[in-house]
C-alpha positions as CSV (number, residue, x, y, z in Angstrom):
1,X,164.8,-38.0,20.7
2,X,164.9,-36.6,17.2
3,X,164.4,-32.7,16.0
4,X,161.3,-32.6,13.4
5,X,161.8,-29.2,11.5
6,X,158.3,-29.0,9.5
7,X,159.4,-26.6,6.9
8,X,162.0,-28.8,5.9
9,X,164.9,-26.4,4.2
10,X,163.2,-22.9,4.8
11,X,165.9,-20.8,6.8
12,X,167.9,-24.1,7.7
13,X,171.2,-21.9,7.6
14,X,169.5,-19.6,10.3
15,X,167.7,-22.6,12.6
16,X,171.1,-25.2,12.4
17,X,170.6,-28.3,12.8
18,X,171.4,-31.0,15.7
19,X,173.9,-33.8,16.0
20,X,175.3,-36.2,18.2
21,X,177.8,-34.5,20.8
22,X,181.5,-35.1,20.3
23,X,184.0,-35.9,22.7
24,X,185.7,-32.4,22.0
25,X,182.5,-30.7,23.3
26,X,181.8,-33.3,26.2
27,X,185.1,-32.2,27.5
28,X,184.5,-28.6,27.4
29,X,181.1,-29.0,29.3
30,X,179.3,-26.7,26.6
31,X,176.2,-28.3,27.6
32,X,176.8,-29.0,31.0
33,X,173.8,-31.8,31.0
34,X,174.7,-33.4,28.0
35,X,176.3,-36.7,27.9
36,X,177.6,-39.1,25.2
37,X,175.2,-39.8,22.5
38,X,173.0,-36.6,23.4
39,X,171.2,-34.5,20.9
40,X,172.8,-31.3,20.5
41,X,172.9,-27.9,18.6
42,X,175.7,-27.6,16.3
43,X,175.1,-24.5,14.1
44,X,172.5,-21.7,13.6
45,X,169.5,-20.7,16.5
46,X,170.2,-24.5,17.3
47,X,174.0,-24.0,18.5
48,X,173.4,-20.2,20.2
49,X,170.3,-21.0,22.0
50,X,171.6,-25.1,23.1
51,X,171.2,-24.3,26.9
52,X,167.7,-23.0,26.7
53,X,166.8,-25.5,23.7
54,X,168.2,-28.3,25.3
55,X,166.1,-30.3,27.4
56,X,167.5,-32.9,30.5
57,X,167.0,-36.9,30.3
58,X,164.8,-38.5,32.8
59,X,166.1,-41.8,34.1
60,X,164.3,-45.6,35.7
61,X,166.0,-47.8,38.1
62,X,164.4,-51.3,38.6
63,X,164.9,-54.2,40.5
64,X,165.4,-57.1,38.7
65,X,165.7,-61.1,39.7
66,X,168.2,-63.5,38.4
67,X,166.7,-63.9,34.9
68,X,166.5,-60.2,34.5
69,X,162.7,-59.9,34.9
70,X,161.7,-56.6,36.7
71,X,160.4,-56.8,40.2
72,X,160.4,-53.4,41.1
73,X,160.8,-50.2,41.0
74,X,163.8,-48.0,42.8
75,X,163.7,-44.2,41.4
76,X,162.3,-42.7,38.4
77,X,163.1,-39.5,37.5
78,X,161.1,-38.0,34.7
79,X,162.7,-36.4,31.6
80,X,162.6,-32.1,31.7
81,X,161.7,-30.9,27.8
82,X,163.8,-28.3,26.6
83,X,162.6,-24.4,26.2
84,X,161.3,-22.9,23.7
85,X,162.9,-19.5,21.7
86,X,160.3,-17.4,19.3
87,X,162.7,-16.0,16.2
88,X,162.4,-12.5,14.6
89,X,162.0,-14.5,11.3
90,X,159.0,-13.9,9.2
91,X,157.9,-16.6,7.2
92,X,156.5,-15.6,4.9
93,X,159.5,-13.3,3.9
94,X,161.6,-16.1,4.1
95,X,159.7,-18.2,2.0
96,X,159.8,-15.8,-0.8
97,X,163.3,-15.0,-0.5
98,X,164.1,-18.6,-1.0
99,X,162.0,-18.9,-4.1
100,X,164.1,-16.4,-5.6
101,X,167.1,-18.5,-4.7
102,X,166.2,-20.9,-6.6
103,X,168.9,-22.7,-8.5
104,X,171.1,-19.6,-7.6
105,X,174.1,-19.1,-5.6
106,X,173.8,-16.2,-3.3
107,X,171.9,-14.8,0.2
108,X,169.1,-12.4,1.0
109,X,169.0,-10.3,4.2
110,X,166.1,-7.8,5.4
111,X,166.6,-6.3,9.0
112,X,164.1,-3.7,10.3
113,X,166.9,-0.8,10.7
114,X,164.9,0.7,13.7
115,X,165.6,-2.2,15.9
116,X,168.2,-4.9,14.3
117,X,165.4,-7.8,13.7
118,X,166.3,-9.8,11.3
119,X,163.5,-10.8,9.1
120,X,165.0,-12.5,6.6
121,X,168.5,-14.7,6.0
122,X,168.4,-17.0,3.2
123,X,171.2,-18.8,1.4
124,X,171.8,-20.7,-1.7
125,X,172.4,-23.6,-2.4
126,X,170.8,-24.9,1.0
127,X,170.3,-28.2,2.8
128,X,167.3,-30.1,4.6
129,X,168.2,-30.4,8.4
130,X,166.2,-33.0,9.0
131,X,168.8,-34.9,7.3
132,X,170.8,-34.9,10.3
133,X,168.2,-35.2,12.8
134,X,169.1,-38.9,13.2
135,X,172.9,-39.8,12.3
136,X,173.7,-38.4,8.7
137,X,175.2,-41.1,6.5
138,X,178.7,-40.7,5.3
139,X,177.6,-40.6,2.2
140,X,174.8,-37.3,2.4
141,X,178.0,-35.7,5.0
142,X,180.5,-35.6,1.7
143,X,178.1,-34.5,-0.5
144,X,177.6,-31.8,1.3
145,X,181.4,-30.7,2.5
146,X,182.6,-31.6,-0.6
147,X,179.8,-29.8,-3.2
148,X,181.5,-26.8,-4.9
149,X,179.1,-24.1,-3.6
150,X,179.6,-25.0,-0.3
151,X,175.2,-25.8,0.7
152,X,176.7,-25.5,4.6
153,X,177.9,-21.9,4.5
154,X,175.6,-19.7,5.5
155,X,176.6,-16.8,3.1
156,X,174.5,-14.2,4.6
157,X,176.8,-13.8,7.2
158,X,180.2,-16.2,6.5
159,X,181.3,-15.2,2.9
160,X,182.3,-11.4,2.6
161,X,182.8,-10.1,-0.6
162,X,183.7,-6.6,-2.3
163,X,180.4,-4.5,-2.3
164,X,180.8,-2.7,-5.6
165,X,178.6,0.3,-5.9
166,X,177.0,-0.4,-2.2
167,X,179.7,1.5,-1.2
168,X,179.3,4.6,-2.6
169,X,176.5,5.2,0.0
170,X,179.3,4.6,2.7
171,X,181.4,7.4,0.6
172,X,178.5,9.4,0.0
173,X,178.2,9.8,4.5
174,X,182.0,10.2,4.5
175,X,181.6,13.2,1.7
176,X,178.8,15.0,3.8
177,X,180.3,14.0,7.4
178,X,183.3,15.9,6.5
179,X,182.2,18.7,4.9
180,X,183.5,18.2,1.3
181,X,179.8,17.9,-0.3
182,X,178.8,21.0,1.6
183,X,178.3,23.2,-1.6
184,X,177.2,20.2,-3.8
185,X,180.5,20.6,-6.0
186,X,179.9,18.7,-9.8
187,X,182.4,16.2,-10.9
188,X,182.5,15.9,-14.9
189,X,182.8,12.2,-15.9
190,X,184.5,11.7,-19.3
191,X,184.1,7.9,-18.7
192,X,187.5,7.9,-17.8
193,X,190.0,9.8,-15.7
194,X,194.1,9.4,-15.0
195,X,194.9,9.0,-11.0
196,X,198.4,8.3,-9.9
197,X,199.7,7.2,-13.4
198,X,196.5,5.1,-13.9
199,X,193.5,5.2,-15.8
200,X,190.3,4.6,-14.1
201,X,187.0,4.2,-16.2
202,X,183.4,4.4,-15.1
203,X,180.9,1.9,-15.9
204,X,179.4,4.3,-18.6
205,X,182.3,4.5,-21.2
206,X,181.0,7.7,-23.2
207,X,180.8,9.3,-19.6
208,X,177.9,10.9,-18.1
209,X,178.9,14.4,-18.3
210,X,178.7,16.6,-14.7
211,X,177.0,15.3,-11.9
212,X,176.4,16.2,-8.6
213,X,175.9,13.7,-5.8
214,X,172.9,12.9,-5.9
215,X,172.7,12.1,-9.9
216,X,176.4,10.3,-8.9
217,X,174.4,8.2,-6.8
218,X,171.4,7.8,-9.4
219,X,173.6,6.9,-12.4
220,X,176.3,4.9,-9.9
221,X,178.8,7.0,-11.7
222,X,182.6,6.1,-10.6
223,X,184.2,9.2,-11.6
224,X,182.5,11.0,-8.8
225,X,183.2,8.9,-6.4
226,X,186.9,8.3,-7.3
227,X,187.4,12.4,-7.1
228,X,185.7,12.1,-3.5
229,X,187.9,9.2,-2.1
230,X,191.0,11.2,-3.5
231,X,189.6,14.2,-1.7
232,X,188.8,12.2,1.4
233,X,192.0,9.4,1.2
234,X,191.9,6.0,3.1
235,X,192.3,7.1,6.6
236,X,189.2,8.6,6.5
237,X,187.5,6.3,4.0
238,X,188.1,4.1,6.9
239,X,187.2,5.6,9.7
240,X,183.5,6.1,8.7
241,X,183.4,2.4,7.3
242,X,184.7,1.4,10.9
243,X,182.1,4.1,12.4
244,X,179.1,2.2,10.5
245,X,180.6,-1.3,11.7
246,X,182.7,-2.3,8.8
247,X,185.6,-4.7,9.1
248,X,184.5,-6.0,12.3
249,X,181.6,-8.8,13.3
250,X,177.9,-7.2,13.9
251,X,177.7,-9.4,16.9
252,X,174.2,-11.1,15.6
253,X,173.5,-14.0,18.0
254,X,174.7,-16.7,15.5
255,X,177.8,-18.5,15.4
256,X,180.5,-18.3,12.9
257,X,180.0,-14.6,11.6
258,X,183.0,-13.4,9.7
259,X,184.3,-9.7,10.5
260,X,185.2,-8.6,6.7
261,X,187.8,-6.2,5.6
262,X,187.9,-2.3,5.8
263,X,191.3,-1.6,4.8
264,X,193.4,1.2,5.8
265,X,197.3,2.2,6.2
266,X,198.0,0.1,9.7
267,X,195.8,-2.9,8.2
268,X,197.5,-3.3,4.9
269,X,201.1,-2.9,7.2
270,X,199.9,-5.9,9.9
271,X,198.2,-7.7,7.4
272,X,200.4,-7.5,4.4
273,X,203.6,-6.6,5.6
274,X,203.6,-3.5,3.1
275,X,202.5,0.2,3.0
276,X,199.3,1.5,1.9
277,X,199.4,3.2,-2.0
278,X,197.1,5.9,-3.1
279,X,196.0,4.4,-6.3
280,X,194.4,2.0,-3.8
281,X,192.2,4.4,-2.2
282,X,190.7,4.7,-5.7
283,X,189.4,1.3,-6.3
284,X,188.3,1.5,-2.9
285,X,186.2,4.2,-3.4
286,X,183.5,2.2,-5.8
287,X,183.5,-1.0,-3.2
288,X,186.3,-2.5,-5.1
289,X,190.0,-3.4,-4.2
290,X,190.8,-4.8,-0.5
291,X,187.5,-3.9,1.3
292,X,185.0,-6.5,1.7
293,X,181.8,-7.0,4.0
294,X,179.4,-9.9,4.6
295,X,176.0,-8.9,2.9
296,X,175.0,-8.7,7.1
297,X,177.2,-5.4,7.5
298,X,175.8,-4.0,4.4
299,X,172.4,-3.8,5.5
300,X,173.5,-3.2,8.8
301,X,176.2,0.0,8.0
302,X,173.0,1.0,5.2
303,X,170.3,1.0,7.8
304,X,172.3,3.2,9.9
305,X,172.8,6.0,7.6
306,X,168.9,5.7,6.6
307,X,168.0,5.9,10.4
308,X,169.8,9.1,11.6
309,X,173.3,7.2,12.5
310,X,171.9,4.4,15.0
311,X,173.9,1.3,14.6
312,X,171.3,-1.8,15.8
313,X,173.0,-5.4,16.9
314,X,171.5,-7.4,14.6
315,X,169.6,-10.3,16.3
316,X,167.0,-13.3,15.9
317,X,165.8,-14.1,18.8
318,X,162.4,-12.2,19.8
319,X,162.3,-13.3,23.3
């Protein structure tokens, strides 16, 4: 048997691919009706979904004479074809978000934030699963482990990075949760201000003058939001990043999802061996020091503050 994926690359981070089983995986009886030399799922839709995907080998025993010519036939069993998933994946979508991947390094997610459907996960640079529908040569394998961008990693969920300015939604909720926007105060930004012995500067050098939240917002100005997240300080910077599912996985039905950091006091201590300082609660405020999310818990933590507060499971299969 061979897999035939028509579109060739389109979502091939999200699909997977299939491959010969291993001995590490016969022994652990993954796919209990797998045996060596099977066809199996090994990442994406094609890993979570092997059991349904996965079909079961039929099998012919004959009766044959002395010079191995058949002359009969003892028990044929005939082969079972494997099930069939339908994705919340819209082609289209996809399609176009790929397009504007083109010769870039980077991923694209949309999700419909009233129920966690994931319409779109692209990631560049990409690969063509059919490639490993037979058995990949060594060759096309270390090409592909050993290219610099890394065409295997599905970045949408397995790369986490700082979030920058995304974050100042996060600290924007964290503001209005806990009362301190309540009277709309105005921050003035000078383009710079001192914090803990440090100077701090906002992306607009000549500064933007006062600002309430939401021009902060509008003009992404930093001052604001450093004067919040000293206001607020880590603890509770983290504890509404936790709330909207930062620093931990979304639990999407794909494998290899990597939980990100929201950093706080005990974190920095477990991880780090070293106490938390306040000048780091400043960077942290505008997305930037230790915190960092896959572009998957960004949408995720965003759509939840657009939709009243309800944190979806992100998931791709439909039924």
């Amino acid at each position: 048997p061979r897999r035939l994926y028509h579109y060739g690359k389109l979502a091939a981070h999200l699909l997977g691919y299939v491959g010969e089983i291993s001995e590490k995986q016969l022994e652990s009886k993954s796919v209990p009706v797998a045996v060596a030399g099977s066809q199996i799922g090994q990442s994406g839709v094609e890993s979570a979904y092997n059991k349904t995907l996965f079909g079961e080998d039929g099998s012919l025993q004959v009766l044959v004479n002395s010079v191995g010519q058949e002359v009969g036939r003892m028990e044929e069993i005939d082969a079972v074809i494997g099930g069939e998933v339908r994705l919340t994946l819209d082609r289209d979508l996809q399609a176009i978000a790929e397009k504007a991947l083109e010769a870039k390094v980077g991923a694209v997610v949309a999700m419909d934030p009233r129920n966690g459907e994931i319409l779109v996960m692209a990631s560049a640079p990409t690969y063509d699963p059919n490639d490993f529908s037979g058995r990949i040569s060594r060759e096309n394998w270390d090409a592909l482990v050993r290219h610099p961008d890394r065409p295997m990693q599905n970045r949408a969920i397995q790369n986490s990075h700082s979030p920058g300015s995304l974050f100042k939604i996060i600290m924007a909720d964290a503001g209005l949760e806990e009362g301190l926007l309540d009277d709309n105060p105005a921050v003035t930004c000078r383009g710079a201000a001192q914090y803990y012995g440090r100077t701090f500067h906002c992306s607009n050098r000549k500064g933007h003058g006062p600002l309430h939240l939401e021009q902060a917002i509008a003009k992404s100005c930093n001052i604001f939001f450093y004067d919040l997240g000293r206001r607020l300080g880590i603890s509770r910077i983290a504890a509404h990043g936790e709330a909207l599912g930062l620093g931990a996985p979304t639990g999407i039905d794909l494998p290899g999802e990597r939980s990100g950091i929201m950093p706080s006091p005990e974190w920095k201590l477990k991880a780090r061996g070293d106490k938390w300082y306040a000048g780091e609660t400043i960077s942290v405020s505008i997305g930037q020091g230790a915190v960092s999310v896959t572009p998957l818990q960004m949408i995720r933590a965003i759509s939840a503050i657009v939709s009243g507060g309800v944190l979806t499971t992100p998931h791709v299969l439909l039924r």
